[in-house]
DOTI-532702 format. One record per residue (C-alpha): residue in three letters; x, y, z. Coordinates in steps of 0.5 Angstrom, whole numbers, plus 2048, in hexadecimal, padded with zeros to 3 digits. Example, Ala and Ser with C-alpha at 12.3 -4.5 7.8 and 13.67 -1.06 7.14 Angstrom:
<atoms>
ALA8197F7810 SER81B7FE80E 
</atoms>
This chain:
<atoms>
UNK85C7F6791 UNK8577FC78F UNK857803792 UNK854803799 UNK84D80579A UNK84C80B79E UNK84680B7A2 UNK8438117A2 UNK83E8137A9 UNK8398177A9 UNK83881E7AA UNK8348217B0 UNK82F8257AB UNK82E81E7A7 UNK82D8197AD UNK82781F7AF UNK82481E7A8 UNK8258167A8 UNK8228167AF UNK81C81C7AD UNK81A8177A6 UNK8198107AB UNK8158157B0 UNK8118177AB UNK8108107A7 UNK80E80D7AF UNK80A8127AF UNK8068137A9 UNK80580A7AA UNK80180C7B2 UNK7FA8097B2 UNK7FA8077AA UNK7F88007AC UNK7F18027AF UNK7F08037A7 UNK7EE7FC7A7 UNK7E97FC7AC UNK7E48007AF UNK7E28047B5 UNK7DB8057B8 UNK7DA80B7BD UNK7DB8097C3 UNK7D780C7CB UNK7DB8127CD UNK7DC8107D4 UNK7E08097D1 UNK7E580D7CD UNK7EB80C7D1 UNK7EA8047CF UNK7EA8067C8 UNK7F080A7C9 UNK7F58057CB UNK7F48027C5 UNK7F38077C0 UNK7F880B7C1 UNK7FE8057C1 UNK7FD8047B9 UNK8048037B6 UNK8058007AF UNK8018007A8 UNK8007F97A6 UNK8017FB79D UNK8097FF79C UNK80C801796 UNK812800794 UNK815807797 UNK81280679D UNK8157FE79E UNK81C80179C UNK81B8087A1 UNK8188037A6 UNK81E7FE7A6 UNK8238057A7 UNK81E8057AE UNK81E7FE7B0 UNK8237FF7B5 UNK81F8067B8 UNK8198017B9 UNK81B7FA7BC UNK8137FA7BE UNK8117F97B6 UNK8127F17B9 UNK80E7EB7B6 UNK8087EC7BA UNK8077F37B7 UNK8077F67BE UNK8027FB7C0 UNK7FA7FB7BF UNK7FB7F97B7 UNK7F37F67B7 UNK7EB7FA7B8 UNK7E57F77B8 UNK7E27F57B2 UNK7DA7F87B2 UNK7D57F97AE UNK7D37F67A6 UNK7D77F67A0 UNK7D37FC79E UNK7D58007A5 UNK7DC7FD7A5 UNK7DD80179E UNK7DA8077A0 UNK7DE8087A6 UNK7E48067A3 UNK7E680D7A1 UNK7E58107A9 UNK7EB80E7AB UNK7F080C7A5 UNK7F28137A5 UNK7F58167AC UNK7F681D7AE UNK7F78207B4 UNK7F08237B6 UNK7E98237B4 UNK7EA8207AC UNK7E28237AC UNK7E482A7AE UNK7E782E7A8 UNK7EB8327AC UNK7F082B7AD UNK7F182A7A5 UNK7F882D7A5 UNK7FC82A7A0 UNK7F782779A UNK7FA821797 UNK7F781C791 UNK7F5816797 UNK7F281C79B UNK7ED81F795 UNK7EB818793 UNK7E981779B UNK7E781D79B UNK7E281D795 UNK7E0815796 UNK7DD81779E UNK7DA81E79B UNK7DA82579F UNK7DA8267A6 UNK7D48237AA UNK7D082A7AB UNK7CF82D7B3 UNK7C882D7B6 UNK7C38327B4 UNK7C38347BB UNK7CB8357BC UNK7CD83C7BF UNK7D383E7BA UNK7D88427BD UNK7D784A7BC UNK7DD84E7BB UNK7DE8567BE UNK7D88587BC UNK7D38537BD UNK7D38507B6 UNK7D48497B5 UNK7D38437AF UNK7CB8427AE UNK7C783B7AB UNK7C583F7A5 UNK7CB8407A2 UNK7CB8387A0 UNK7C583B79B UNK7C583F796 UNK7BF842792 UNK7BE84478B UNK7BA848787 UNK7B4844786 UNK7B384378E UNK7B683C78E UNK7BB83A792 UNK7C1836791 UNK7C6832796 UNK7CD834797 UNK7D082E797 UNK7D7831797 UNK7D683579D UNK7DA8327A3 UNK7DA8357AA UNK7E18347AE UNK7E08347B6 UNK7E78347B8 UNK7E983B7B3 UNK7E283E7B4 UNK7E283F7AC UNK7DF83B7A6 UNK7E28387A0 UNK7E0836799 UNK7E182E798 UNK7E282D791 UNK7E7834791 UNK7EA831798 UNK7EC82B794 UNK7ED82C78D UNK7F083478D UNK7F6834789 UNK7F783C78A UNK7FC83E78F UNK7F984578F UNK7F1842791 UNK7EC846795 UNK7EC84479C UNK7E683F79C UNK7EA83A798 UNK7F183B79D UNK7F083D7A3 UNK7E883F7A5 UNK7E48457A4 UNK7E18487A9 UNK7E084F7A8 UNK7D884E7AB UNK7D68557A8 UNK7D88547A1 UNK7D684C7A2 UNK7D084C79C UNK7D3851798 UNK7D984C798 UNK7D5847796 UNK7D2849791 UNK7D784B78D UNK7DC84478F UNK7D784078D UNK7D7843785 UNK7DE844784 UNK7E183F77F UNK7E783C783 UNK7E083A788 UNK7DD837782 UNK7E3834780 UNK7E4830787 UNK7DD82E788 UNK7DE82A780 UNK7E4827783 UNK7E082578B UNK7DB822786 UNK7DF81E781 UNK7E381C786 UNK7DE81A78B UNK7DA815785 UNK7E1813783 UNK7E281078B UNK7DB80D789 UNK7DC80A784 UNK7E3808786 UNK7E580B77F UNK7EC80F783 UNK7F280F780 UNK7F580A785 UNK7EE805784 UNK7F4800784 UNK7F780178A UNK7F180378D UNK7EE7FC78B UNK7F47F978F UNK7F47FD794 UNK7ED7FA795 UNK7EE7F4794 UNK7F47F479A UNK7EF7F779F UNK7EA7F279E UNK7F07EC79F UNK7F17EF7A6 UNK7EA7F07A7 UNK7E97E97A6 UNK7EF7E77A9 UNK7ED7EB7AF UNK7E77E97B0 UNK7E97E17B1 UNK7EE7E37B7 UNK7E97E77BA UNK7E47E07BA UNK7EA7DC7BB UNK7EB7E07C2 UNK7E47E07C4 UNK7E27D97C3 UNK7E97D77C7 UNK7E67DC7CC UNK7DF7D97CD UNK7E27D27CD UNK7E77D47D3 UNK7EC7D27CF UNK7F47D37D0 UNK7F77D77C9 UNK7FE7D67CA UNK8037D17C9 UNK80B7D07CB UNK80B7D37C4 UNK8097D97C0 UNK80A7D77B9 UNK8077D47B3 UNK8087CD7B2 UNK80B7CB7B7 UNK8097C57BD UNK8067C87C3 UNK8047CF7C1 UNK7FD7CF7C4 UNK7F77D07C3 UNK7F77D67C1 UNK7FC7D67BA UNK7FA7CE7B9 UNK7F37D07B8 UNK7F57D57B3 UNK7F97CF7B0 UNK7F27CC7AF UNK7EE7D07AD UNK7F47D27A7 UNK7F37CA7A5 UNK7EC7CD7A3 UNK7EA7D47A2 UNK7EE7D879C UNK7F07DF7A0 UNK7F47DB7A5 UNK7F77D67A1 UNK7F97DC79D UNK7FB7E07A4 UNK8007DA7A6 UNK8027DA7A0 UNK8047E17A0 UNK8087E07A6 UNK80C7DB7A5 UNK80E7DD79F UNK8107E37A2 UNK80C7E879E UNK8097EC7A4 UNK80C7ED7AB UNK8057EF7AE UNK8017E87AF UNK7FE7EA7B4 UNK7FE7E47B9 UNK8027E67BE UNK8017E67C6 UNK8017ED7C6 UNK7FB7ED7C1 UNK7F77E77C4 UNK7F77EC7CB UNK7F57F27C7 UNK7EF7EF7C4 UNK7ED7EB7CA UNK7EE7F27CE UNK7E97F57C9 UNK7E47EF7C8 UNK7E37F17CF UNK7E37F77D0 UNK7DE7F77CA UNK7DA7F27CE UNK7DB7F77D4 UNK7D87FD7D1 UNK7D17F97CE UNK7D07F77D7 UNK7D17FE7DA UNK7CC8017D4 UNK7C87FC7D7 UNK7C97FE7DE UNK7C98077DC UNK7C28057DA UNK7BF8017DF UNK7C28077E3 UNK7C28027E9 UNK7C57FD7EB UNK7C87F87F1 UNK7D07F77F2 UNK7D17EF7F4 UNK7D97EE7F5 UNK7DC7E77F8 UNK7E37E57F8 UNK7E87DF7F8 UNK7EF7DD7F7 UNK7F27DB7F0 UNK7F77D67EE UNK7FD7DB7EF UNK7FA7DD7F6 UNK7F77E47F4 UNK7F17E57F7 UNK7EC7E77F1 UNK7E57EB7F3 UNK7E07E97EE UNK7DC7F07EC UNK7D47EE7EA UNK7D07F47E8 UNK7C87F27E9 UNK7C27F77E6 UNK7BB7F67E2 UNK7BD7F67DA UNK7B87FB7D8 UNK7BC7FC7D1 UNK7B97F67CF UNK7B27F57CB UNK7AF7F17D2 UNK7B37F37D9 UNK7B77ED7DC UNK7BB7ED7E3 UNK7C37EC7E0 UNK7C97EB7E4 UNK7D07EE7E0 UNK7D67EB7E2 UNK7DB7F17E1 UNK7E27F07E3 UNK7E77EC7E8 UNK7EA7F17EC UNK7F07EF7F0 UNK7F07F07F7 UNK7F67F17FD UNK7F27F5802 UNK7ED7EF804 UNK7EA7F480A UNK7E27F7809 UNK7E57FD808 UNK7EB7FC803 UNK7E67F87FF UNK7E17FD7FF UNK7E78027FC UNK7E77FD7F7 UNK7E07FD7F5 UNK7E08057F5 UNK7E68057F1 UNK7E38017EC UNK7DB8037EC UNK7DF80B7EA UNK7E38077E4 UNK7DD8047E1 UNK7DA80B7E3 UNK7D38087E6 UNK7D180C7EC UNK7D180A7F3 UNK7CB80D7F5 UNK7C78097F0 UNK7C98037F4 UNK7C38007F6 UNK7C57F97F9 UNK7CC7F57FB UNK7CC7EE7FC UNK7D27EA7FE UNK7D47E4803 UNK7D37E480A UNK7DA7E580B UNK7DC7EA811 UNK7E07EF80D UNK7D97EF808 UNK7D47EF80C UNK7D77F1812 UNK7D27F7816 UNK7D87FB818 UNK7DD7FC812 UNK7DB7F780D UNK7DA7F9805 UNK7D27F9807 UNK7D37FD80D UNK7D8803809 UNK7D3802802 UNK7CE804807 UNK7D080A80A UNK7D180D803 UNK7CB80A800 UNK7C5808805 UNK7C1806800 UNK7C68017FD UNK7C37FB802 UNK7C67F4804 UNK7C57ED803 UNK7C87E7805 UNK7C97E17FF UNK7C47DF801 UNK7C87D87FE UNK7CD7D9803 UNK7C87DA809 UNK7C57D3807 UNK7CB7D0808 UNK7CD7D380E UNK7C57D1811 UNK7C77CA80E UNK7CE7CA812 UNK7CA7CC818 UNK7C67C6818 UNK7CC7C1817 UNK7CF7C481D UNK7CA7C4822 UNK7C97BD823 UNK7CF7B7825 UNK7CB7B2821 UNK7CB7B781B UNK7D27B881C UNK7D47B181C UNK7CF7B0816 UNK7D37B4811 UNK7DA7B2814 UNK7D87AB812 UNK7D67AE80B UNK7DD7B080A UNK7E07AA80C UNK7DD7A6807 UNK7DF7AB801 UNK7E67AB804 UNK7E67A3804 UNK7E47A27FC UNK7E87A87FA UNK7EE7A67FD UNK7F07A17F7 UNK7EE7A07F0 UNK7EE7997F3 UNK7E879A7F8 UNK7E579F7F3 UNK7E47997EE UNK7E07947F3 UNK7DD79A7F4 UNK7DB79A7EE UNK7DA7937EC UNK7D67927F3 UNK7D27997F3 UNK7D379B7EB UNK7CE7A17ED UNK7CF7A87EF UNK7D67A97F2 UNK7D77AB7F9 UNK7D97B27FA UNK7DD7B7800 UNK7D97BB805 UNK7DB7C3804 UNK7D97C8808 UNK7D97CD803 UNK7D77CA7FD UNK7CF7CB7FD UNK7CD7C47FA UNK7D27C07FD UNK7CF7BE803 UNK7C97BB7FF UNK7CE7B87FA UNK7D17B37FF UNK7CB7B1802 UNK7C77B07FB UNK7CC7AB7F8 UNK7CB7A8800 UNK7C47A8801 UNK7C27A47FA UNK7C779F7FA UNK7C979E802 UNK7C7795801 UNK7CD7967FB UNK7D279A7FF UNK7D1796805 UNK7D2790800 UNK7D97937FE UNK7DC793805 UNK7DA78C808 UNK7DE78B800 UNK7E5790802 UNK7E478E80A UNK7E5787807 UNK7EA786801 UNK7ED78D801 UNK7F678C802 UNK7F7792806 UNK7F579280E UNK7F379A80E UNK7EE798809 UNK7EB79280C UNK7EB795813 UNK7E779B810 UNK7E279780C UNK7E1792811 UNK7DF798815 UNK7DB79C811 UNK7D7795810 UNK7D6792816 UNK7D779781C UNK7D2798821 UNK7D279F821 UNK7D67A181A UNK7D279D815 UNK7CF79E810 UNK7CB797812 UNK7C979C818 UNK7C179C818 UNK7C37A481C UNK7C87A5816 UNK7C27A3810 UNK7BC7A8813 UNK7C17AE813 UNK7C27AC80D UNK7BB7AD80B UNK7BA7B380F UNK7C07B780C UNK7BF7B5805 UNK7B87B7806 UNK7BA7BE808 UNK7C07C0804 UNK7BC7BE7FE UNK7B77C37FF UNK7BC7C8802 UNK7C07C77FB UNK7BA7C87F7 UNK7BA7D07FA UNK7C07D07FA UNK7C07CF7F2 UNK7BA7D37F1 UNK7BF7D97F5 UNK7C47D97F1 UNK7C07DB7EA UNK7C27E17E7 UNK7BB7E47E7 UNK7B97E27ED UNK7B67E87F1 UNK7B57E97F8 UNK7AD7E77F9 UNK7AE7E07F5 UNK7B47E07F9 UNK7B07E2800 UNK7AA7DC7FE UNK7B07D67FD UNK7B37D8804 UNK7AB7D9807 UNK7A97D2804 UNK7B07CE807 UNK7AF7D180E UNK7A77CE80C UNK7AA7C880A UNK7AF7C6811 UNK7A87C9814 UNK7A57C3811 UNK7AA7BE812 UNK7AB7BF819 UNK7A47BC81A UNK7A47B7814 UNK7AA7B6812 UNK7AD7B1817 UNK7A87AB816 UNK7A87AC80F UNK7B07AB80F UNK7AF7A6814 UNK7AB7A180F UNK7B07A380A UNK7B67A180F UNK7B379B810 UNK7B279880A UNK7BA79A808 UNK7BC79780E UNK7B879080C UNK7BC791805 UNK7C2790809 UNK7C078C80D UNK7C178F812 UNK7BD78F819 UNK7B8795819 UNK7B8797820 UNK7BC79C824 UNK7C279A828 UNK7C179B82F UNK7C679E832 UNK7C979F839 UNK7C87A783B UNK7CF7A983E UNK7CC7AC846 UNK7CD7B3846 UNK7CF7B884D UNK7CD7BE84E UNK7D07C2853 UNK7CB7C4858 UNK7CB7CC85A UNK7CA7CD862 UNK7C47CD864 UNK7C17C985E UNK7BE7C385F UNK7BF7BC85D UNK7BD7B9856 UNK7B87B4858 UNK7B87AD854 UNK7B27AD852 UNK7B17B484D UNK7B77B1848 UNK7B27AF843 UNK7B57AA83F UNK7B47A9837 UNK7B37A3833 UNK7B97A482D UNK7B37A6828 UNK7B27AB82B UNK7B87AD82E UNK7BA7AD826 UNK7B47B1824 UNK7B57B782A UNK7BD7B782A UNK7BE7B7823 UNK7B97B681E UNK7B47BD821 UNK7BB7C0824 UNK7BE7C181D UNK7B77C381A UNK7B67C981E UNK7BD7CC81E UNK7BC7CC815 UNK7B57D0818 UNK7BA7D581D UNK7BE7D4817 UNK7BB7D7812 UNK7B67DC815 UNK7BD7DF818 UNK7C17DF811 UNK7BC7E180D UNK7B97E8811 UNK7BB7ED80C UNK7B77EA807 UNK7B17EA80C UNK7B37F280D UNK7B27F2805 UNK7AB7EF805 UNK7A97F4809 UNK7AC7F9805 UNK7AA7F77FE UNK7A57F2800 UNK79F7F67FE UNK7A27F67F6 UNK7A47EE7F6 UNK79D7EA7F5 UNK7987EF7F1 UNK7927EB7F3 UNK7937EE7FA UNK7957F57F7 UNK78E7F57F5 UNK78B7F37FB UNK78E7F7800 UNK78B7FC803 UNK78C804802 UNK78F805808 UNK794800809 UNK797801801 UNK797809802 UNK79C807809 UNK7A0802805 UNK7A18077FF UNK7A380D804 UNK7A8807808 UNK7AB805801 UNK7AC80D800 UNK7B080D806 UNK7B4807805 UNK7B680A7FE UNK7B7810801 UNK7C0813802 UNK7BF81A804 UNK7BA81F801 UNK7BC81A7FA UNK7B58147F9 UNK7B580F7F4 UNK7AD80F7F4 UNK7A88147F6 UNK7A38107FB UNK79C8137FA UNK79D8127F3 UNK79F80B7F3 UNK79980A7F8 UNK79480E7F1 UNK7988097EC UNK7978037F0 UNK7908047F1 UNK78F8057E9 UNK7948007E8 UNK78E7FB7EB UNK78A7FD7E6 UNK78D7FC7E0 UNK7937F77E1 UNK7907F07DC UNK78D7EA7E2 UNK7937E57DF UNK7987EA7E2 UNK7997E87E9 UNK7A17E87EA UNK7A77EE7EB UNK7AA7EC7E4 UNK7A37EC7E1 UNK7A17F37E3 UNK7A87F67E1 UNK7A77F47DA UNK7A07F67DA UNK7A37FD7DD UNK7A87FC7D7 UNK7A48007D3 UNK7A18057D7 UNK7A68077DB UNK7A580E7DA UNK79D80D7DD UNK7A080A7E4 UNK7A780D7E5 UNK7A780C7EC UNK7A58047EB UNK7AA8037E6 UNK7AF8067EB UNK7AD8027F1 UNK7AC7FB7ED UNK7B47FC7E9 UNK7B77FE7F0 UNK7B47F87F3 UNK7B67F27EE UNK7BC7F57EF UNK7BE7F47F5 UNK7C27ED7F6 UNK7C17E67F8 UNK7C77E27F8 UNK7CE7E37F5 UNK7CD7DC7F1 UNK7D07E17EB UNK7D67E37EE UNK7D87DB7F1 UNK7D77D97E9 UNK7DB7DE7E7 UNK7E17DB7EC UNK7DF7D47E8 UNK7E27D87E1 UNK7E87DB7E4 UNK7E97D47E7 UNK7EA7D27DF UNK7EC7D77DC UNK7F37D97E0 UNK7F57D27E2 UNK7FB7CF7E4 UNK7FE7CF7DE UNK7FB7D57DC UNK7FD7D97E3 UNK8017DF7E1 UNK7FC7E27DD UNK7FB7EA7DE UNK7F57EC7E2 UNK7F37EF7DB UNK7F37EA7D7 UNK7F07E67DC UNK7EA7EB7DB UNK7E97EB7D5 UNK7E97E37D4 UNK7E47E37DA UNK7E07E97D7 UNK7DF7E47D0 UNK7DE7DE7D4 UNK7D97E07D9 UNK7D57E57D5 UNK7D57E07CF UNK7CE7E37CD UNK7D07EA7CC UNK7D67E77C8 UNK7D47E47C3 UNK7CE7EB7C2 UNK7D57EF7C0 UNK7D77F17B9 
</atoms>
């Protein structure tokens, strides 16, 4: 056996050296992967979103060799350096080519401050000089900028970047460089090429000697050493033109790796938006390359290496091992969706800051993991666009414990203050008709209110016609009946795949479908496939009530088809049918029309006074009409179209004392047609009128409020006097303490101009807002008056198809998902439109 070896341990001098050097290795490696791409300036008020995935840069992509061997000393330091690359390793990529390589240089050297300012330029290196001279000299301050004065009230003086020769000319002193964090100026090129340890002051640490400044000057800027630097600044700089350096070779790698992960880059992003915009789930049971079940995500990264270069060479890579930084994990997948959004989600409150006003609409549902999600839609005038448009913005899925009208209310307020909108520029809240909503006490609506009165209230208009339709259902026996018989049929052919065949052997037509009482159109939907198809269905159940096998459904089948009171083969049953379908078709057709967008409150007042017409002359006509119809459906069906005669349970009052006896002759007795016309037919016409005059008040309040501004045929003919109050009433209601949005008397003059100068073709608000687009300058008061009224909200129609993309996205499958990613996923999905205008 040879000798035994002696491990030697290190001192503690040695490990502090060691553990100093992998510091500063890790260090000097912060931020080097946003060389590859490029960052746009960003709004002041979004920097805290950039600083989450700014300041988590870690590792470079390109090593050389002593950094792999240092880096290997340190792995056991640094468990987080795993396969995913962990932190935000990937930006935006923006611009074209030309930007691309003339932002590359702003960020491929970091220092700690400002790098324009000279005053931070400490240690001058041959990577900071090329940097330095390939950007140029600092970006001079305004002219009307206030230097900082000394003791004595000098200070540094414009005049200084010009110096004049002899024969009047004057030349720039492009070298000449002004440092705000020292309040002292410097020479660029002596700054960066001065190899003298005994250099003057302007080319270490500043001048700023103000008294002395022009002589100082003057003679600096004909020495031999500034010349000699101004010779190296200007050769060097054609050099970097001409990528004539040194290290041309080098450089032209290094270029070359930056553009592969440009490429690279620029394919997850798409990946990650397409598979966002399609609700689609990213992960799999693995997260691995090239193996079953990875998900959609790293299999469509597969796909695409079967066809484009950049990934095929990237997988290679991976699976070869010649990076650790693919860029494919999780982690990442999260922090691109985060951005995409967040993206998304500046570009909308740009649009809301400058419409200035807006409408706040909220509505809430549980998700698959029973957490309740509110959906936050933000409503305003985009006036940031060539032609104004209403626009309904889907912000974010807030989760909420504190279902009451006050926890809810925090947080709204909580949120508005995170996105820094103003509550006060509030001008409309729309929810549901639920008591913590819409409560008049402490509901959301009542406390926005109190803090801002002019931010009014209206009902969804969608949801308050549903409500005046289950009104009219449950006012009248016969109706209840009606619809309990409608479910039974859904209920008998969907029970089976067995009953739904003969269905759809006999019928082969529109299937039938259940009664809600929350969804908008299921009540029309269940009676449609019924009303046109009733000879067929009817036709099926004499089928089931004779071959079906099992008892329950012969008995039901049987009932349906023959009874007197629960058939379809009922006289009674076929001309409610008429009449329900007949109603709720015109009701669904409103209901639709609400439910746009850009539906503002006049159209919304006209659809609402045009129904009530509608049941008006219904009520008149409609019967007969119905009957007709009735009767050649029921001789289709064979059928007797005649009305049953049925035996009328006596009733007893009970007499009070001193009252006489009912007489036998007053009780009038009705023939069936009548008594069907009065009992049901008029009984539930006039509770849809009670209905809708009722539920739709506010916007009855409204007209009065903006009526004068909704047809402009009426605005020209309306006389002085009534449109001078109107205009006073319209400053009073957008008045909050001594605070108007429009000046009354003003309005009244620009109206009346207005009259005269607006083109005959326009007639309509979103015509004249267009027209005022122009001109907002001339009628201020108008343009005020019009934003702030097609602002207000109709319906909540966009916060309900936000909950149909939750729905998608966080799935059964996909229910664990964190509130983030789930907000990222339903920004790119919902607002897909502004997606796909991101760079």
């Amino acid at each position: 056996m040879g000798p035994k070896r002696i491990r030697r341990e290190m001192g503690g001098a040695e490990k502090e050296r060691l553990k100093k050097r992998q510091e500063a290795l890790i260090k000097s490696q912060a931020n080097s992967m946003l060389r590859y791409v490029t960052i746009t300036e960003t709004p002041k008020l979004d920097e805290v979103l950039e600083d989450e995935t700014i300041e988590d840069v870690e590792d470079d992509i390109i090593h050389t060799d002593e950094d792999e061997e240092n880096l290997d000393m340190t792995q056991n330091m640094n468990n987080n350096k795993s396969d995913g690359g962990g932190g935000s390793e990937s930006k935006r990529e923006t611009g074209n080519k030309d930007e691309e390589e003339k932002m590359d240089g702003v960020k491929e050297y970091q220092i700690s401050g400002d790098v324009d300012d000279p005053g931070n330029w400490k240690k001058v290196d041959n990577r900071m000089r090329d940097f330095l001279v390939e950007k140029g000299p600092t970006m001079r301050l305004p002219i009307d900028y206030h230097f900082p004065r000394d003791h004595v009230g000098r200070c540094f003086s414009h005049s200084s970047y010009t110096r004049e020769i002899r024969n009047g000319e004057k030349q720039d002193r492009q070298w000449l460089v002004y440092s705000k964090v020292k309040d002292k100026f410097f020479c660029f090129c002596c700054k960066l090429f001065t190899q003298d340890r005994n250099a003057s002051q302007i080319a270490t640490s500043g001048y700023n000697d103000w008294r002395n400044l022009s002589k100082m000057l003057k003679e600096h800027e004909k020495s031999h050493k500034h010349i000699i630097c101004m010779t190296q600044w200007i050769e060097l700089e054609v050099r970097l033109k001409t990528n004539q350096t040194i290290d041309k070779h080098i450089q032209e790698e290094v270029n070359k790796e930056k553009q592969y992960w440009r490429d690279v880059l620029l394919r997850i992003v798409a990946l990650v938006k397409g598979l966002a915009k399609q609700n689609m789930a990213f992960r799999g049971r693995s997260d691995k390359i090239r193996v079953a079940g990875n998900g959609n995500f790293l299999g469509m990264i597969e796909v695409f290496a079967d066809f484009d270069e950049v990934m095929k060479e990237h997988i290679r890579r991976i699976e070869t091992h010649e990076t650790r930084y693919h860029y494919l994990s999780y982690k990442i997948q999260n922090e691109l969706i985060e951005m995409l959004g967040s993206e998304i989600k500046k570009m909308i409150l740009k649009k809301i800051r400058c419409a200035k006003y807006y409408s706040v609409i909220l509505d809430c549902t549980p998700d698959i993991s029973n957490t309740e999600q509110m959906s936050l839609v933000i409503r305003c005038v985009d006036i940031s666009e060539t032609s104004p448009k209403i626009e309904e913005f889907f912000l974010t899925f807030l989760v909420t414990k504190d279902k009451t009208g006050e926890g809810l209310f925090g947080t709204l307020q909580d949120v508005l203050a995170d996105l820094g909108l103003s509550i006060d520029d509030i001008r409309g809240q729309g929810y549901d008709n639920g008591s913590n909503m819409k409560g008049k006490h402490k509901g959301v609506q009542k406390r926005l209110l109190e803090i801002n009165p002019r931010a009014v209230y209206t009902p969804c208009g969608c949801h308050s016609l549903n409500l005046a339709l289950s009104d009219i259902a449950c006012s009248s026996d016969i109706a209840v009946l009606f619809f309990g018989v409608v479910q039974r049929i859904y209920c008998l052919f969907s029970s089976s795949t067995n009953n739904c065949d003969i269905f759809k052997e006999i019928v082969n037509g529109i299937t039938v479908k259940p009664f809600s009482q929350t969804r908008w159109e299921s009540r029309i939907n269940s009676i449609k496939a019924i009303r046109f198809q009733a000879p067929k269905i009817r036709e099926a159940l004499f089928y089931l009530a004779d071959n079906s096998d099992n008892p329950k459904t012969r008995s039901e089948a049987e009932s349906l088809a023959m009874s007197d009171t629960h058939r379809i083969g009922n006289f009674e049953f076929v001309f409610g049918m008429i009449i329900w379908y007949e109603l709720l078709f015109v009701v669904n057709k409103v209901s639709k029309i609400l439910q746009s967008e850009d539906m503002d409150i006049d159209i919304a007042i006209a659809q609402v006074k045009g129904l009530v017409s509608f049941f008006k002359d219904y009520r008149e006509t409609g019967f007969q009409k119905a009957k007709r119809e009735a009767e050649r459906i029921a001789t289709e069906m064979e059928i007797d179209p005649m009305f049953s005669k049925k035996a009328k349970r006596p009733t007893k009052r009970k007499q009070f004392y001193g009252e006489e006896p009912d007489k036998v002759g007053e009780v009038v007795v009705l023939t069936p047609e009548e008594d069907f016309r009065i009992n049901y037919f008029i009984k539930i016409v006039d509770q849809g009128l009670v209905s809708l005059e009722t539920r739709f008040d506010q916007l009855q309040g409204y007209e009065k409020t903006f009526g004068f501004l909704f047809d402009f045929k009426k605005l020209k003919l309306a006389e002085d006097d009534k449109l001078m109050v109107s205009c006073a009433n319209l400053e009073v209601f957008l008045k909050h303490g001594n605070c108007s949005d429009i000046d009354g008397d003003d309005l009244f003059l620009e109206l009346k101009l207005l009259r005269g100068g607006l083109p005959e073709g326009i007639t309509k608000a979103a015509g004249i807002l267009e027209f005022l687009k122009r001109r907002e300058s001339c009628y201020p008061n108008t343009w005020t008056a019009y934003r702030i009224m097609m602002t207000i909200p109709v319906s909540v129609a966009s916060a309900e198809r936000s909950f149909s993309k939750l729905k998608l996205i966080k799935s059964y499958l996909r229910s664990s998902m964190s509130q983030e990613r789930l907000n990222g996923l339903s920004m790119l999905s919902i607002e897909r439109d502004m997606a796909e205008k991101l760079d």
